[in-house]
Backbone of each chain as ProteinMPNN parsed JSONL, in Angstrom:
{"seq_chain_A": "XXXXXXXXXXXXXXXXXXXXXXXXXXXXXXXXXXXXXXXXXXXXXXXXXXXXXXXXXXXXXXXXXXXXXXXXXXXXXXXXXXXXXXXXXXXXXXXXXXXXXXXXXXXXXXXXXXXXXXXXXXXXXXXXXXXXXXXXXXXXXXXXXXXXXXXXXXXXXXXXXXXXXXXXXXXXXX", "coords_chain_A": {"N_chain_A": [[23.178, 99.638, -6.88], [25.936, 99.005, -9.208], [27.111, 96.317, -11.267], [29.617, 95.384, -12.795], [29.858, 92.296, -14.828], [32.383, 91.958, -15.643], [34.196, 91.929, -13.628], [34.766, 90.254, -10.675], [33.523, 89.033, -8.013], [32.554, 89.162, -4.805], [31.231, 86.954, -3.892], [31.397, 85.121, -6.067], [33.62, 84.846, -6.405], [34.131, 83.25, -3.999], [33.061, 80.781, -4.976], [34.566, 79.572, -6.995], [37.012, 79.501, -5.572], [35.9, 78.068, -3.738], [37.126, 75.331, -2.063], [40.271, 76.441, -1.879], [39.599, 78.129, 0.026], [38.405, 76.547, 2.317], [40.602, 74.762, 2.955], [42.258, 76.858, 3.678], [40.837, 77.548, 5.885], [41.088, 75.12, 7.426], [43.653, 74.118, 7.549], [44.808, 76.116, 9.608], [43.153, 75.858, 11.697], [42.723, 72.794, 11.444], [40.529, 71.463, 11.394], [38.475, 69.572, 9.096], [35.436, 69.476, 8.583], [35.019, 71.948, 9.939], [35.655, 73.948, 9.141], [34.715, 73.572, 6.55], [32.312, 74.081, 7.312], [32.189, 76.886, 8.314], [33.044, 78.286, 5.777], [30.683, 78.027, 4.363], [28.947, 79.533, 5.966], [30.123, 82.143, 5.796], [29.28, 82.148, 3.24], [26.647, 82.047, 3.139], [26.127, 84.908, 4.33], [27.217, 86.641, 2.701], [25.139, 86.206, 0.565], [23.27, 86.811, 2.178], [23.427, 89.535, 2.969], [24.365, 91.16, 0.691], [26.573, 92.295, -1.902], [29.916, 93.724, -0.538], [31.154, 96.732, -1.977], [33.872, 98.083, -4.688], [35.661, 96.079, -4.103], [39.108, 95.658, -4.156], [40.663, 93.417, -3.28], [38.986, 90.343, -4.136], [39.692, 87.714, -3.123], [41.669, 87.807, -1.112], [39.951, 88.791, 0.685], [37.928, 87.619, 1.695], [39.48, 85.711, 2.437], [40.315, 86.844, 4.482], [37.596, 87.294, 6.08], [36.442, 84.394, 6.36], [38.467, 83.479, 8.301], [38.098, 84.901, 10.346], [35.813, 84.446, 11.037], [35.729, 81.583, 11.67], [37.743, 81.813, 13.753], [35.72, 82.924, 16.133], [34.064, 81.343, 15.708], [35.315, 79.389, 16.97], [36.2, 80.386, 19.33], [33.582, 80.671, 20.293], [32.741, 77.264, 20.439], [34.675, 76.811, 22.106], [34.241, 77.908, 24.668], [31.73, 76.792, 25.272], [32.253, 73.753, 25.604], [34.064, 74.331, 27.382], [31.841, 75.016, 29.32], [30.327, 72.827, 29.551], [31.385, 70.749, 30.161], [32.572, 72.065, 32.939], [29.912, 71.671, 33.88], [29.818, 68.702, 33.86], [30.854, 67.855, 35.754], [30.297, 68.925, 38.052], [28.757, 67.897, 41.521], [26.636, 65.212, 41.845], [23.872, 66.081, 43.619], [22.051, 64.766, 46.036], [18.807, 64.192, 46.75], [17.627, 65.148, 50.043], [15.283, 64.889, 50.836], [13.194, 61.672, 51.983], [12.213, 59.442, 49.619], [8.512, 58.652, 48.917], [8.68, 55.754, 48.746], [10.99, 55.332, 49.698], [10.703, 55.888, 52.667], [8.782, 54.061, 52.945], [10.225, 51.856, 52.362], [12.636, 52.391, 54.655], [10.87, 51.917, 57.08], [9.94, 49.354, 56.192], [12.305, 47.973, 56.634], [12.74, 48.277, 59.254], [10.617, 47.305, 60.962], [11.125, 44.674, 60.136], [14.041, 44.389, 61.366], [13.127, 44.776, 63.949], [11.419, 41.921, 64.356], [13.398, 40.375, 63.963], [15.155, 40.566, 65.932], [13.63, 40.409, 68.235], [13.055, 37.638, 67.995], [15.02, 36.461, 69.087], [16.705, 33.898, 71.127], [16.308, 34.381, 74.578], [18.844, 34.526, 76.1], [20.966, 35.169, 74.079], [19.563, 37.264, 72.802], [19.631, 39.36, 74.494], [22.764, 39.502, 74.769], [23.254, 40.359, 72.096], [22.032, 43.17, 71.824], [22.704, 44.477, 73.85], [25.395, 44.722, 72.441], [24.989, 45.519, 69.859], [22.656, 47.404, 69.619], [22.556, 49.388, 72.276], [25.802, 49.434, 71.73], [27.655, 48.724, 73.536], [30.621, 47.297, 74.561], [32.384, 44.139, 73.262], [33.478, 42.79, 75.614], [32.778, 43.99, 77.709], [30.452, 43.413, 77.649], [30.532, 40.974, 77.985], [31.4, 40.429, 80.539], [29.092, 42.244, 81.999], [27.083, 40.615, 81.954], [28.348, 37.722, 82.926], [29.959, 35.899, 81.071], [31.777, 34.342, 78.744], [33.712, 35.432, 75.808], [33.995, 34.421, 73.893], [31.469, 32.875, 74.087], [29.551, 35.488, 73.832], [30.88, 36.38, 71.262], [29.559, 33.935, 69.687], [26.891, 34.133, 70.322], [26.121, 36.749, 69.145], [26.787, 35.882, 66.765], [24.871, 34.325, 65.681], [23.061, 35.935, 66.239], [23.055, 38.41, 64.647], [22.753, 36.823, 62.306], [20.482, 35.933, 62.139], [19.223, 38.219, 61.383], [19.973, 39.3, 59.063], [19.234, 36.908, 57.611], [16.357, 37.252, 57.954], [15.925, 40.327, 56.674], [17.287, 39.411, 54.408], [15.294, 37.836, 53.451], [12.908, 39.248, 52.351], [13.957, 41.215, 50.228], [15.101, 44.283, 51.332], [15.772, 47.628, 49.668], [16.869, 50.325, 51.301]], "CA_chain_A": [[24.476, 98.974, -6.919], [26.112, 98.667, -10.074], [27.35, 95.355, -11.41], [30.168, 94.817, -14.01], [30.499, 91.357, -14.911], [33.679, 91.422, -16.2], [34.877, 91.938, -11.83], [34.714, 89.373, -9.818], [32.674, 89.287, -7.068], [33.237, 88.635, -3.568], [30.481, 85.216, -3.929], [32.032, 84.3, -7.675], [35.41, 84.554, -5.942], [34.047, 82.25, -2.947], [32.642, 79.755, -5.61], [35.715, 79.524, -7.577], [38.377, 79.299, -4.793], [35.965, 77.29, -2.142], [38.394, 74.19, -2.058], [41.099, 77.128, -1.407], [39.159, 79.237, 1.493], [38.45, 75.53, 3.168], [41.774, 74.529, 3.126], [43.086, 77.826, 4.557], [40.608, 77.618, 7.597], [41.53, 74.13, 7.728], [44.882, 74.477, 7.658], [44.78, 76.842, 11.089], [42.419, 75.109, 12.865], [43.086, 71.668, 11.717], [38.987, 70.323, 11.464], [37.977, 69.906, 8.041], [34.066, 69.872, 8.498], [34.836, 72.735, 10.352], [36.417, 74.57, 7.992], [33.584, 73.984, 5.374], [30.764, 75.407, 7.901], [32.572, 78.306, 8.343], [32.649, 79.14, 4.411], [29.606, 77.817, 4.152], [28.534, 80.919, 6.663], [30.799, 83.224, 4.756], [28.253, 82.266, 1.757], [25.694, 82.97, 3.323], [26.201, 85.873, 4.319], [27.496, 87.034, 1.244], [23.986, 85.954, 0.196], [22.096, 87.938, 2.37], [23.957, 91.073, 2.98], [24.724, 91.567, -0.273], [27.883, 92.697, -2.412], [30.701, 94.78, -1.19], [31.534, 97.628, -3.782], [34.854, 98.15, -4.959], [36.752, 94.988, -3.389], [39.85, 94.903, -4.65], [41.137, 91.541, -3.702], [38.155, 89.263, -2.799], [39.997, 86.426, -2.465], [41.763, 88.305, 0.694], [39.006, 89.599, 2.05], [37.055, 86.16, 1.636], [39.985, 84.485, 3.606], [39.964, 87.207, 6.205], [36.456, 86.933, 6.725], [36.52, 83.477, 7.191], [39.35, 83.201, 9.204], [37.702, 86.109, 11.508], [34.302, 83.557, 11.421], [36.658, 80.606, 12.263], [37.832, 82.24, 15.483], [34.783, 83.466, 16.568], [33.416, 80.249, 15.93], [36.464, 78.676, 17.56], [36.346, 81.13, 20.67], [32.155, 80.012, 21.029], [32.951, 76.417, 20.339], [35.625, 76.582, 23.352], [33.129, 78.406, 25.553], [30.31, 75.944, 25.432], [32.624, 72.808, 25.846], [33.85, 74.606, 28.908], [30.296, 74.984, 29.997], [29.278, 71.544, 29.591], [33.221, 70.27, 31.183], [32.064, 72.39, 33.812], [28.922, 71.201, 34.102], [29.575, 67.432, 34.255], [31.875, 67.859, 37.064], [29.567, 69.391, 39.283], [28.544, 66.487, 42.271], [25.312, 65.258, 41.994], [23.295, 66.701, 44.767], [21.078, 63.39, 46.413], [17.675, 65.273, 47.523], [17.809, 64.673, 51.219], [13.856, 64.615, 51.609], [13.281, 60.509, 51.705], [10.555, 59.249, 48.551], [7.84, 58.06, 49.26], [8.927, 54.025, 48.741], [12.424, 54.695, 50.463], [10.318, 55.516, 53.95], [8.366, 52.639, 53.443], [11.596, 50.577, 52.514], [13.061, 51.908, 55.865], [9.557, 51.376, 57.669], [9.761, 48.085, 56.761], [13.399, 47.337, 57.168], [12.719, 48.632, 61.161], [9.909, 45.794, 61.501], [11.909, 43.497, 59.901], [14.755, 43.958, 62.309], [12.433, 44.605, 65.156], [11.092, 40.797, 64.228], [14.372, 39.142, 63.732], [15.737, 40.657, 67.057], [12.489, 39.749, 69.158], [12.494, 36.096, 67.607], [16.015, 35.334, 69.583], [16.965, 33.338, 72.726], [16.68, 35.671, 75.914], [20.427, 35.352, 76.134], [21.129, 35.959, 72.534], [18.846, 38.767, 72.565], [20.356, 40.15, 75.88], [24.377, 40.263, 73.686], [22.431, 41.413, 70.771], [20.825, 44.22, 72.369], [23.854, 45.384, 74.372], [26.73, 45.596, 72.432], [24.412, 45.843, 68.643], [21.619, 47.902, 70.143], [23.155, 50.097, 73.151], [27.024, 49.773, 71.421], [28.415, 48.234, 74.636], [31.547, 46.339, 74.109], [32.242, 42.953, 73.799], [34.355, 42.821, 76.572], [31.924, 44.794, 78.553], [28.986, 42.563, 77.589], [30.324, 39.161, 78.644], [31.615, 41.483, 81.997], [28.33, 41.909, 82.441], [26.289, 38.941, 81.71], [28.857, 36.523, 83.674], [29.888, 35.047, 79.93], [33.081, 34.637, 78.348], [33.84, 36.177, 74.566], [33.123, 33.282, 72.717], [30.163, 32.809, 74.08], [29.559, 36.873, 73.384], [30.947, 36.46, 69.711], [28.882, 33.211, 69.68], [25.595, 34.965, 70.012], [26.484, 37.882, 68.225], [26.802, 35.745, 65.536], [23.687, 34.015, 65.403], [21.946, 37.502, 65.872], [23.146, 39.105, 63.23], [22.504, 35.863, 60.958], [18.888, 35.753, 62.18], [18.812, 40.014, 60.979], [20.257, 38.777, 57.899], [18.147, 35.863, 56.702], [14.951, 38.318, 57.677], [16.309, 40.801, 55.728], [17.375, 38.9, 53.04], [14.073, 37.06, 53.033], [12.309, 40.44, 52.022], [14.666, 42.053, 49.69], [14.416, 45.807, 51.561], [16.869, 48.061, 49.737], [16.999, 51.435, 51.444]], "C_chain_A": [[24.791, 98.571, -8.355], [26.781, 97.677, -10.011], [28.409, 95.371, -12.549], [30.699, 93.225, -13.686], [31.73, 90.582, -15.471], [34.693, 91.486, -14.348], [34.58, 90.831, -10.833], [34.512, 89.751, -8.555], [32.599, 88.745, -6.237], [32.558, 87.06, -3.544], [31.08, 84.497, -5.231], [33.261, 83.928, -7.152], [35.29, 83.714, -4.889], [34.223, 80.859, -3.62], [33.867, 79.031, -5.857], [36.79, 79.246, -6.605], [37.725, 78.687, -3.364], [37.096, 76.358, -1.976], [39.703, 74.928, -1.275], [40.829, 77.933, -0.195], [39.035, 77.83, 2.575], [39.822, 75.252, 3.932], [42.679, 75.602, 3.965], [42.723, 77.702, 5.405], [41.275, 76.23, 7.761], [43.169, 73.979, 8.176], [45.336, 75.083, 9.435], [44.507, 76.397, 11.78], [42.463, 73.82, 13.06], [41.329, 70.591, 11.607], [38.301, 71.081, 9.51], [36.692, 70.301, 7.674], [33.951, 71.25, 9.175], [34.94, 73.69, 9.844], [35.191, 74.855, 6.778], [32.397, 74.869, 6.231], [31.272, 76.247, 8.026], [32.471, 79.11, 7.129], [31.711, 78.921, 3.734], [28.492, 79.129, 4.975], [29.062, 81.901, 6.244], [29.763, 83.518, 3.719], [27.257, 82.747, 1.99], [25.476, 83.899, 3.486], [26.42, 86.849, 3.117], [26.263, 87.436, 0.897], [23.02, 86.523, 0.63], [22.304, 89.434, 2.558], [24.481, 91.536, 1.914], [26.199, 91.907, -0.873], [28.55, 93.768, -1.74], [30.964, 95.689, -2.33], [33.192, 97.546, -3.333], [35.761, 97.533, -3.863], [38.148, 94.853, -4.263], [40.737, 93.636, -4.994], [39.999, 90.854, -2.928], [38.858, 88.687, -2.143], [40.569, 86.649, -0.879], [41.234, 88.371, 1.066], [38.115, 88.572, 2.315], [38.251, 85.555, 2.64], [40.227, 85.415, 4.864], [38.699, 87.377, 6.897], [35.866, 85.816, 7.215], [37.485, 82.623, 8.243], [38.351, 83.993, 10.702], [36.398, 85.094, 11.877], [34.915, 82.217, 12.038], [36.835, 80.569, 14.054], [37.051, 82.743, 15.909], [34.064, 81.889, 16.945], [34.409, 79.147, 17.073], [35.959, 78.773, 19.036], [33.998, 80.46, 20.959], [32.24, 78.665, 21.035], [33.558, 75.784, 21.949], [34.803, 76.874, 24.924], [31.951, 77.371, 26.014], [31.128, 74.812, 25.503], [32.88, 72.973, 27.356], [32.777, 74.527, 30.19], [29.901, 73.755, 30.262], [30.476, 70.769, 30.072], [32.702, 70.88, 32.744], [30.83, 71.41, 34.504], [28.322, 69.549, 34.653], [30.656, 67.44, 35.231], [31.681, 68.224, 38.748], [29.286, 67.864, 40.159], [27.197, 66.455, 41.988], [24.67, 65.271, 43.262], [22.026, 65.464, 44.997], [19.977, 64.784, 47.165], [17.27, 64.496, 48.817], [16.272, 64.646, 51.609], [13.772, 63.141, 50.974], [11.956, 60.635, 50.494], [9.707, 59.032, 49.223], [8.589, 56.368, 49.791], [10.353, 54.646, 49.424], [11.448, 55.273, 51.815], [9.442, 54.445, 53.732], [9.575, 51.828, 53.33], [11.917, 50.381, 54.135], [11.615, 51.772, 56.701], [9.973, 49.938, 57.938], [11.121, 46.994, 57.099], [13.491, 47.249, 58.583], [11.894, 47.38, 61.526], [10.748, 45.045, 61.063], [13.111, 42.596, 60.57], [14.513, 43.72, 63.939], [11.811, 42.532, 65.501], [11.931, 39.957, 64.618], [15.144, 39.188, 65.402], [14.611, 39.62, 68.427], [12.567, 38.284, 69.057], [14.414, 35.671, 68.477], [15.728, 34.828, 70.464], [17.167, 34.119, 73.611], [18.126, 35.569, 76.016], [21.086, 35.683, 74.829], [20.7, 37.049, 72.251], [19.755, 39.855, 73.233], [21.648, 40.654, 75.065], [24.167, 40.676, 72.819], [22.498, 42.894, 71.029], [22.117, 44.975, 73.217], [25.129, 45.902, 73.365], [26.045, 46.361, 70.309], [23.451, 47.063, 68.938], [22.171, 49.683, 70.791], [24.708, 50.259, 72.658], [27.666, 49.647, 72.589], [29.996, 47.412, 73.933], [31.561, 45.339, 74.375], [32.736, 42.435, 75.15], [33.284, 42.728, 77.483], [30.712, 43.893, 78.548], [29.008, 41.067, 77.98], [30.887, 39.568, 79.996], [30.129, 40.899, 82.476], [27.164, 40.97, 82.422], [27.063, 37.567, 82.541], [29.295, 35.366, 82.278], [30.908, 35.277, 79.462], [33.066, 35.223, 76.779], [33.377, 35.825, 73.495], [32.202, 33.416, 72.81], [29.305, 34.104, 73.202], [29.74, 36.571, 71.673], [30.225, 35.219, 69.309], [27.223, 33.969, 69.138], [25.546, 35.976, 69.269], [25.952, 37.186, 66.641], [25.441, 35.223, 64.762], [22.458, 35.044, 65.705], [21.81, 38.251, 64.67], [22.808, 38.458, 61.612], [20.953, 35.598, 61.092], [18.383, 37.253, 61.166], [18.959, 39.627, 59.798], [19.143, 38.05, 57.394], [16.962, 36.576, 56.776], [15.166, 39.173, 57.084], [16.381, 40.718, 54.789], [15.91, 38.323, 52.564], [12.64, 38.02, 52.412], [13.292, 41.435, 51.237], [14.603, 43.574, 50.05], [16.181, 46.197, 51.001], [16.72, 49.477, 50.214], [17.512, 52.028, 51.052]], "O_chain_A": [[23.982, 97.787, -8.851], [27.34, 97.55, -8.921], [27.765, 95.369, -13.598], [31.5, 92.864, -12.824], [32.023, 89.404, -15.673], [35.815, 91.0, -14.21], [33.665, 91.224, -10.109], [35.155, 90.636, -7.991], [32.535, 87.535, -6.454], [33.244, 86.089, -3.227], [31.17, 83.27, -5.261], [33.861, 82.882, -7.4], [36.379, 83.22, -4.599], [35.021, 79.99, -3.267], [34.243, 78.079, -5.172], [37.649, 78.536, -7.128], [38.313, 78.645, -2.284], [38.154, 76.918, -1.69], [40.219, 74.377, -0.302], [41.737, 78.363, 0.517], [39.559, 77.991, 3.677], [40.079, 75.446, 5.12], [43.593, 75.294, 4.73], [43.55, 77.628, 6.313], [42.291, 76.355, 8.445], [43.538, 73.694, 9.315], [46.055, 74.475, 10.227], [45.236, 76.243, 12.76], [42.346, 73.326, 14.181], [41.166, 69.377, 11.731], [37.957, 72.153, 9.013], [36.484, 71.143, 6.8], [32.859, 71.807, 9.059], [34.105, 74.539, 10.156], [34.855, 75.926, 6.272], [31.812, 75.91, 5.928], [30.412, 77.048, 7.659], [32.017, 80.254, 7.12], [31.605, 79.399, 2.604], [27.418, 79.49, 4.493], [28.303, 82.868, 6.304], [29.394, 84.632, 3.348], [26.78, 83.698, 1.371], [24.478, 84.273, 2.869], [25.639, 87.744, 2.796], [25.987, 88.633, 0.829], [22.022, 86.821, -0.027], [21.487, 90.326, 2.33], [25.215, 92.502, 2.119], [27.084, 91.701, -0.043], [28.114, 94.88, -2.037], [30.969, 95.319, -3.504], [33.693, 97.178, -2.271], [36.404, 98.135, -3.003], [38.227, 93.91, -5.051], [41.223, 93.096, -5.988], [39.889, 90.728, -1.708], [38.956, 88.793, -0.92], [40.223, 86.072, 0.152], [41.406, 88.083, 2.251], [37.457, 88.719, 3.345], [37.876, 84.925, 3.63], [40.327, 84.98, 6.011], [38.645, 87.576, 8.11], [35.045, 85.823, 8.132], [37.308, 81.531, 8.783], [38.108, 83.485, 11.797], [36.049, 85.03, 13.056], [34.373, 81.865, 13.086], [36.437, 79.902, 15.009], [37.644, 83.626, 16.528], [33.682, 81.442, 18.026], [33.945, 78.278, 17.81], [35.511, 77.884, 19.759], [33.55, 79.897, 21.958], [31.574, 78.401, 22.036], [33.178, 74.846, 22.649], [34.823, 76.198, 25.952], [31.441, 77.351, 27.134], [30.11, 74.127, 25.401], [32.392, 72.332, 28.286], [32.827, 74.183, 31.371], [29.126, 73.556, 31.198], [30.001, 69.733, 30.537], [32.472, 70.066, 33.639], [30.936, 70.624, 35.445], [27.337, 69.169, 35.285], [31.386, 66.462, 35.068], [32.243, 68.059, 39.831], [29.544, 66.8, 39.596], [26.554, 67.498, 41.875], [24.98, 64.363, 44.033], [21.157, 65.32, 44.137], [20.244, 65.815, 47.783], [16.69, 63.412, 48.762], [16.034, 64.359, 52.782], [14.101, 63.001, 49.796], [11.073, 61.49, 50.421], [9.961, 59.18, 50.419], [8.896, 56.014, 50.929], [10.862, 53.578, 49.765], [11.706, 54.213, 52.385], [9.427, 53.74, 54.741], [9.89, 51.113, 54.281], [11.782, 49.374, 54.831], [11.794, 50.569, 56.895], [10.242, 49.367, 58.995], [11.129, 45.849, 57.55], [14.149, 46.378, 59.152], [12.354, 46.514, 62.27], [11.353, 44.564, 62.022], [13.363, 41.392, 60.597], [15.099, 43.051, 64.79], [11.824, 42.006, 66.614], [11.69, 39.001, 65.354], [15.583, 38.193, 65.978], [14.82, 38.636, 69.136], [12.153, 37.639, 70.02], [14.871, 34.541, 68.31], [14.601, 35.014, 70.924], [18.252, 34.701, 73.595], [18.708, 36.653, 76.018], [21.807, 36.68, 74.79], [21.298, 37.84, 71.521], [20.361, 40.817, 72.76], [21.763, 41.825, 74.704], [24.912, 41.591, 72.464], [23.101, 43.661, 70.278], [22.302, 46.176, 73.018], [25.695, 46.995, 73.398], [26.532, 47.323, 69.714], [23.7, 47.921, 68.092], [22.198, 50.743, 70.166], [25.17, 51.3, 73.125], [28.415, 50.601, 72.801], [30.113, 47.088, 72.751], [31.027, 44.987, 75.427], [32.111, 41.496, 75.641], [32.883, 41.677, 77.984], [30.063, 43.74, 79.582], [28.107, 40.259, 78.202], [30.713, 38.612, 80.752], [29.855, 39.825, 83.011], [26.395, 40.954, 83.382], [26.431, 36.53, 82.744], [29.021, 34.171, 82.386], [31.291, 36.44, 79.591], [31.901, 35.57, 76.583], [32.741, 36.33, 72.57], [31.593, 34.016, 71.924], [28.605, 33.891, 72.212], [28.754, 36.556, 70.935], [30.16, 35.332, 68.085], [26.706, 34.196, 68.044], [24.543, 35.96, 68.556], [25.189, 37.617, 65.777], [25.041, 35.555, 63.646], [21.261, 34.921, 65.45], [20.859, 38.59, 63.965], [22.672, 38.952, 60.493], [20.303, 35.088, 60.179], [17.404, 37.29, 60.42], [17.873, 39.547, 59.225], [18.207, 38.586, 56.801], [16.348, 36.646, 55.712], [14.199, 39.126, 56.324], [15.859, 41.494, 53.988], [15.516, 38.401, 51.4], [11.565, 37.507, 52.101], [13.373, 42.56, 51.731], [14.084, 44.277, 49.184], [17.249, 45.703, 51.363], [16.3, 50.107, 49.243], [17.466, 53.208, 51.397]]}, "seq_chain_B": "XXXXXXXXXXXXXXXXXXXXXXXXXXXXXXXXXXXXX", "coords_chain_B": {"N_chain_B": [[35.141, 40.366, 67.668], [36.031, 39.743, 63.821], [34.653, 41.913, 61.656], [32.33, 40.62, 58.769], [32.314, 40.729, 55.463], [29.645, 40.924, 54.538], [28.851, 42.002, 56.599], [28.79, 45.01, 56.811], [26.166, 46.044, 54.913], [24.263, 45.369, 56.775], [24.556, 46.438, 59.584], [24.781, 48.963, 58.618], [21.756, 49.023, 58.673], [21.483, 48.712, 61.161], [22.365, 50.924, 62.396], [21.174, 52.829, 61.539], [18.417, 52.797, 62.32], [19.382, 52.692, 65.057], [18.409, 54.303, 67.427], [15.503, 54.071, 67.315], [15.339, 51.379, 68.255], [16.745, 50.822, 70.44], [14.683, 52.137, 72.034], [12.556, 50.28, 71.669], [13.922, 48.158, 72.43], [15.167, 47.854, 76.078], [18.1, 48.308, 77.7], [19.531, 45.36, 78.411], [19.07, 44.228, 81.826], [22.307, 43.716, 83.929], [24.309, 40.258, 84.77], [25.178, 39.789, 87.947], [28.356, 39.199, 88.318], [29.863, 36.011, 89.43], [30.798, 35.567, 93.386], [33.845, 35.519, 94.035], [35.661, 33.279, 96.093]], "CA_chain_B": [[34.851, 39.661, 66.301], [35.844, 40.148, 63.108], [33.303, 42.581, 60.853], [32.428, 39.729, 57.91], [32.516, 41.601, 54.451], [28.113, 41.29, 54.234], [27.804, 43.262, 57.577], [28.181, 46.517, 56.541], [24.933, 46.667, 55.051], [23.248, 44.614, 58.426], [25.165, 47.634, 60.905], [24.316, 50.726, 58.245], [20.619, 49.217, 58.581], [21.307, 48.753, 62.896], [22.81, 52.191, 62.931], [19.833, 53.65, 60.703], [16.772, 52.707, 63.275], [19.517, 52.336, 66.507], [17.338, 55.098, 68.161], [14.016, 53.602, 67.713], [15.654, 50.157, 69.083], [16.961, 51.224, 71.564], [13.595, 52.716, 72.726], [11.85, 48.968, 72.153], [14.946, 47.138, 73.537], [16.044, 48.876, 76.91], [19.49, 47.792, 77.939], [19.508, 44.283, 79.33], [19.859, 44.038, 83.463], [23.469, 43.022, 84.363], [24.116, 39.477, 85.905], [26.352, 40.446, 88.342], [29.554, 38.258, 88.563], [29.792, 34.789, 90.928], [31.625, 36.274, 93.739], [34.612, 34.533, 94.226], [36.138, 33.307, 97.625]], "C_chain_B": [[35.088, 40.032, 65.156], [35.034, 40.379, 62.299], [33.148, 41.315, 59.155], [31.977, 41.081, 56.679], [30.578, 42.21, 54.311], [28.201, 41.822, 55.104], [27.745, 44.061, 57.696], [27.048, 46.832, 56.089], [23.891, 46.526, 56.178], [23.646, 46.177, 59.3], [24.606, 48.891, 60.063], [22.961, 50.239, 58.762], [20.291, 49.114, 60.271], [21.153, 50.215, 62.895], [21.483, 53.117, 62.629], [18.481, 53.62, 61.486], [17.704, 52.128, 64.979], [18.688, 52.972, 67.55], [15.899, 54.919, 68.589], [14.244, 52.089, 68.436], [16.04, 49.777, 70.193], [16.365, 51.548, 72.944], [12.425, 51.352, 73.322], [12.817, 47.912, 72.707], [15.576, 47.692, 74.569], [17.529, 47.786, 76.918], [19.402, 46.646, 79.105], [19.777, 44.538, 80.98], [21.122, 43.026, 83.125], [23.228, 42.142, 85.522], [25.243, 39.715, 86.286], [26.987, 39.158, 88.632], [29.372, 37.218, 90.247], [30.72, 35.786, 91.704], [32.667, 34.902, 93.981], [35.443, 34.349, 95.541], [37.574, 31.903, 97.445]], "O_chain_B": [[34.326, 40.975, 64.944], [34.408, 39.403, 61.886], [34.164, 41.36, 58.461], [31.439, 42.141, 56.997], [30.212, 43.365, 54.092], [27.45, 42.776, 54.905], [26.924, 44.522, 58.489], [26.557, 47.843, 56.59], [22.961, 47.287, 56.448], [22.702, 46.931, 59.535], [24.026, 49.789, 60.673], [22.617, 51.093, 59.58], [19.168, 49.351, 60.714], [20.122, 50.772, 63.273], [20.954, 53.924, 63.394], [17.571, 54.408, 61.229], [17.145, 51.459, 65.849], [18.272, 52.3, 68.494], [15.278, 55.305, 69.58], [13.34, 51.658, 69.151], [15.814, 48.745, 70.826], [16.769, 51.47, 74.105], [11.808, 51.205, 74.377], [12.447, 46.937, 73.36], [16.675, 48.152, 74.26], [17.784, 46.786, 76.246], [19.257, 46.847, 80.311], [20.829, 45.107, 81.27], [21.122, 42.011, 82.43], [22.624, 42.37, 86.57], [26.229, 39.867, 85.564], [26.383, 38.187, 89.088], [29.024, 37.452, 91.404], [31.342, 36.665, 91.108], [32.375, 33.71, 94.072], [35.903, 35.378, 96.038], [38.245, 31.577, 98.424]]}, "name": "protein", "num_of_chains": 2, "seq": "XXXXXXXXXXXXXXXXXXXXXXXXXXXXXXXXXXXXXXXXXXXXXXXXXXXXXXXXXXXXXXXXXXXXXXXXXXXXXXXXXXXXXXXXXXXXXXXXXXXXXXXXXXXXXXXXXXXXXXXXXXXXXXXXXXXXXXXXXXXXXXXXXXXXXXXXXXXXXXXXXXXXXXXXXXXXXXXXXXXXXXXXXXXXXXXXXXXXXXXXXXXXXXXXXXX"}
């Protein structure tokens, strides 16, 4: 490869007019750091693939090579945001086999309510146990018990506040 | 009765072992109604 240094040379003509090849990608694309890595990859290249021969206008062919590295870089830039836009949009998938510690949690949330239920008043238990238990209605549960609604939402209530305070009294979170 | 705002987690944790409670609590005997005359 011959050399005259009186020609300017596609890397002398980078040197000399970086500020001007920045500014042009910049200009297009609008991102200034972006703009420099791009003719900062121009250089390199330059640098390892060696000289063009007979260029007549670097400076063109320097701003259409980093324009052409620009959009390339642009078009992979856009690609991999997509990917990872994509990607956080997906649902997160819960792995339906329980841990270890969440079957003991529910383990011991089942004694816990097995306890709090057992520890009522046979007729508290009894409206418990039908309309909480079996899913009877209230209606249906002071029907059959011979008990009016109150009474029914009475016990109810002090069932569910016994499940509660044993519950609560063991922090179980399933 | 109205559902109080804490008993959704009390009913998810009924609903979650109603099957095994079900099995240690059968369904109360009905007292059948005074008759009335």
């Amino acid at each position: 490869m011959s050399f005259d240094p009186a020609k300017p040379t596609l890397l002398s003509t980078l040197v000399r007019h970086y500020d001007e090849l920045v500014d042009h990608i910049r200009r297009r694309f609008g991102d200034r750091s972006m703009a420099r890595d791009v003719v900062h990859d121009v250089c390199v290249q330059l640098l390892e693939r060696g000289e063009k021969e007979d260029v007549r206008t670097p400076l063109a062919l320097l701003r259409k090579i980093s324009h052409d590295a620009a959009v390339s870089r642009y078009r992979s830039d856009r690609r991999r945001g997509a990917w990872v836009e994509a990607i956080s949009e997906l649902p997160e998938v819960a792995c339906p086999a329980a841990t270890p510690m969440t079957r003991y949690d529910t383990a011991r949330e089942f004694q816990l309510l097995v306890d709090a239920i057992a520890g009522l008043p046979p007729r508290c238990q009894a409206v418990f146990v039908m309309h909480k238990i079996h899913e009877i209605p209230q209606a249906e549960v002071a029907a059959r018990l011979g008990i009016s609604i109150k009474t029914v939402e009475k016990h109810l209530r002090l069932g569910l506040a016994a499940c509660r305070q044993r519950l609560g009294r063991d922090e179980v979170h399933p | 009765m109205t559902k109080q705002p804490e008993q959704a987690p009390l009913d998810e944790a009924l609903g979650r072992h109603r099957d095994e409670l079900k099995q240690l609590f059968p369904m109360p005997p009905s007292r059948p109604a005074p008759s009335k005359r």
